[in-house]
N, C-alpha and C positions, 0 to 999 in steps of 0.2 A: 830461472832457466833450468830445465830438465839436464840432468846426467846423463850424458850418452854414455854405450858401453864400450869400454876400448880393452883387448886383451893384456896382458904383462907381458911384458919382457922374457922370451924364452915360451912362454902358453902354445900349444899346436894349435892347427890350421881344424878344423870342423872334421876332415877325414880320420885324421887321427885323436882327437879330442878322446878323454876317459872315459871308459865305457861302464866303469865304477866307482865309488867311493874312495875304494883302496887306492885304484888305479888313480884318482884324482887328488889322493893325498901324495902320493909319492911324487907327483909334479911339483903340487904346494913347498915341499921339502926343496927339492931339486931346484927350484927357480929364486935366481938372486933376486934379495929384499932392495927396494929403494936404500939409499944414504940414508943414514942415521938412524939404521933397525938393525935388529940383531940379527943374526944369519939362522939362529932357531925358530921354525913355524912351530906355531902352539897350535892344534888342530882340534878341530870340535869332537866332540865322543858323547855318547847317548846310542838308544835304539832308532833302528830305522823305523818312518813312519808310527814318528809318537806321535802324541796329542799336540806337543807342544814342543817349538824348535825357541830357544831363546838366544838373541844375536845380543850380544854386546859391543863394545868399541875396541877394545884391542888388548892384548896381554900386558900383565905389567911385571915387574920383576919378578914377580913371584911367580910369577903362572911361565914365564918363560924360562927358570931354572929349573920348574919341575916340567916344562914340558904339557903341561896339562890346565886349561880353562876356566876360569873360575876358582883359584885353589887358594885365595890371597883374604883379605880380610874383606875384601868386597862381595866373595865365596861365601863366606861364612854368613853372611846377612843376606845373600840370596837363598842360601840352604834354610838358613830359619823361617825365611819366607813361605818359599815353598812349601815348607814341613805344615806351616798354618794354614795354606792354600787345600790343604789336601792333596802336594803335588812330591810324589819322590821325587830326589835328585836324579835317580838311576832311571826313572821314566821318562826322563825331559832331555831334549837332545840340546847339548852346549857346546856356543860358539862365539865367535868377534867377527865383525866384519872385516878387521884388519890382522891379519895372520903373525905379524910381529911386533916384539914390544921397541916402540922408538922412542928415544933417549939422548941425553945427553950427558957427558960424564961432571962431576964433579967430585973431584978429586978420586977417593975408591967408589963412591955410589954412582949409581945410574939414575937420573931424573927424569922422570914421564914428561914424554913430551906429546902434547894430543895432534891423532893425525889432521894434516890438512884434506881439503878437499877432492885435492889430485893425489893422495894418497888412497882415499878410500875408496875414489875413482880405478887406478891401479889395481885394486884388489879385489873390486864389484863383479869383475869374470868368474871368479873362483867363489864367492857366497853365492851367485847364480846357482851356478852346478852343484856344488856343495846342497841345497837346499832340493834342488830338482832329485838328486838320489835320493835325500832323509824323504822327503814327501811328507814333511808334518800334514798335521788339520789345520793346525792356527801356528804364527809365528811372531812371536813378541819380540820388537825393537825395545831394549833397555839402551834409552839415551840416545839422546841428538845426532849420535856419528852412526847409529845404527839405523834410526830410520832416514836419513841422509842415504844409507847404502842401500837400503829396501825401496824408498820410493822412487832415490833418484834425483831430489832434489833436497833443498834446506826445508825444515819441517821444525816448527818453532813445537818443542814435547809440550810445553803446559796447557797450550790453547787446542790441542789437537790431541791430548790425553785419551786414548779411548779406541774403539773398534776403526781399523784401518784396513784401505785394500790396496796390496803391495802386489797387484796385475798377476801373479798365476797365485797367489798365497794370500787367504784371508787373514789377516793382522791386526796386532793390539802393539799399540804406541804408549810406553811409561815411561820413568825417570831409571835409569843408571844406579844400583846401588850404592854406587859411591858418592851420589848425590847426597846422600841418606847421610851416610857417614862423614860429610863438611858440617852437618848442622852443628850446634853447640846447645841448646837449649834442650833439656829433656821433654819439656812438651809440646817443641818441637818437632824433636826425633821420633817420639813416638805418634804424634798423627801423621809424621810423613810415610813411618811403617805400618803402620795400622793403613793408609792407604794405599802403600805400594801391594800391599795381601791382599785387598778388593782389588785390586786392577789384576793380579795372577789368578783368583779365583772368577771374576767376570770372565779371563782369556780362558782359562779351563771351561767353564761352563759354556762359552760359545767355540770352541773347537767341539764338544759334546752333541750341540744341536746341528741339524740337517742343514747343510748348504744351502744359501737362497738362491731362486733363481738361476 
C-alpha cells in the first residue's frame, strides 16, 4: 500500500508553507520530534541543484552531536565512495529522510533505534519540500527507509537495486553504508564497496545524461 502524505505536527497550512530552504529549515528546527528522537534536527547541506541529492535514513549519534549529516563512520565510507565515484563530497547535496536521531537510553549511551513506518511517514512533508528547493538531476535512496520515504511505499533495495523513478525526481535505489559496515568477511566487504562505487558512479552518470521523455 502506497504512503499517503500527511503533514507534522506544527507544518503550516499551503498559504503559508516555506517559500525557501532557509525558510523550511527553520520550521524543521522549530517543530517537536515524535517520542523517542532527540529534540536536535540534523539538516541536509550540499549546493542547490547538484547533480546528485543523496537521502539516507536518519542521524545517528554522531551526526546529531555534531549537528551535521553523514559525519559518523557511516560518513567516512560514503566520503571514500564518493571520492572513487568521481563525486566530491562538497558537490553532492546530503540528507535523511528522518530529521532526528531515535534512540533509546542504556545507561549513558544512546541506541539506534530504526524509524518505523509512521515515523518516516511523519517526516515525508519536509524531504518533499526539502528536495523540491535543492532540485537535484538524480537523487539516490541509500537504504530501505530512504527509498520507503521517496517512493512511498516498502521497496525491498536488493531486487530493486538500480535506476528509480521517485514521481517529480529521477532516482537510484542502493544499500545504506552501514550495510557495508555489518559485513565481517574482507571479501566481502570489499565487493560490496567495489559495488556500492558502480551504483554512485552509474547515478552520476545518469544525472549527466538528458531526461527521457
Amino acid at each position: 500500500m502506497a504512503m499517503t502524505q500527511t503533514k507534522p505536527l506544527g507544518a503550516p497550512d499551503a498559504a503559508s508553507a516555506p517559500r525557501t530552504l532557509a525558510a523550511l529549515n527553520r520550521l524543521i528546527r522549530a517543530t517537536p520530534p515524535p517520542p523517542s528522537f532527540s529534540d536536535r534536527a540534523v539538516l541536509g547541506e550540499g549546493p542547490m541543484h547538484p547533480e546528485l541529492a543523496l537521502v539516507g535514513e536518519q542521524p545517528g549519534d554522531r551526526e546529531d552531536e555534531a549537528g551535521r549529516p553523514f559525519v559518523g563512520p557511516s560518513g567516512a565510507l560514503l566520503d571514500r565512495a564518493l571520492a572513487e565515484a568521481g563525486v566530491a563530497r562538497d558537490e553532492a547535496y546530503v540528507t535523511n529522510a528522518v530529521k532526528n536521531f531515535k534512540f533509546r537510553r542504556s545507561g549513558k549511551r544512546r541506541i539506534h533505534q530504526s524509524p518505523t513506518a509512521g515515523d518516516v511517514k511523519h517526516y515525508r512533508w519536509w524531504l518533499e519540500r526539502e528536495l523540491s528547493f535543492v532540485r537535484p538531476k538524480m537523487v539516490v535512496a541509500l537504504g530501505a527507509t530512504a527509498a520507503l520515504a521517496l517512493c512511498g511505499r516498502r521497496i525491498p533495495v536488493m531486487r530493486n537495486r538500480g535506476p528509480a523513478d521517485f514521481g517529480a525526481w529521477r532516482g537510484y535505489i542502493t544499500v545504506h553504508p552501514s550495510a557495508l559496515l555489518r559485513l565481517r568477511g574482507d571479501a566481502e566487504r570489499h565487493a560490496a564497496f567495489t559495488a556500492f562505487v558502480a551504483d554512485l558512479e552509474r547515478a552520476k552518470a545518469l544525472a549527466d545524461a538528458p531526461a527521457q521523455g
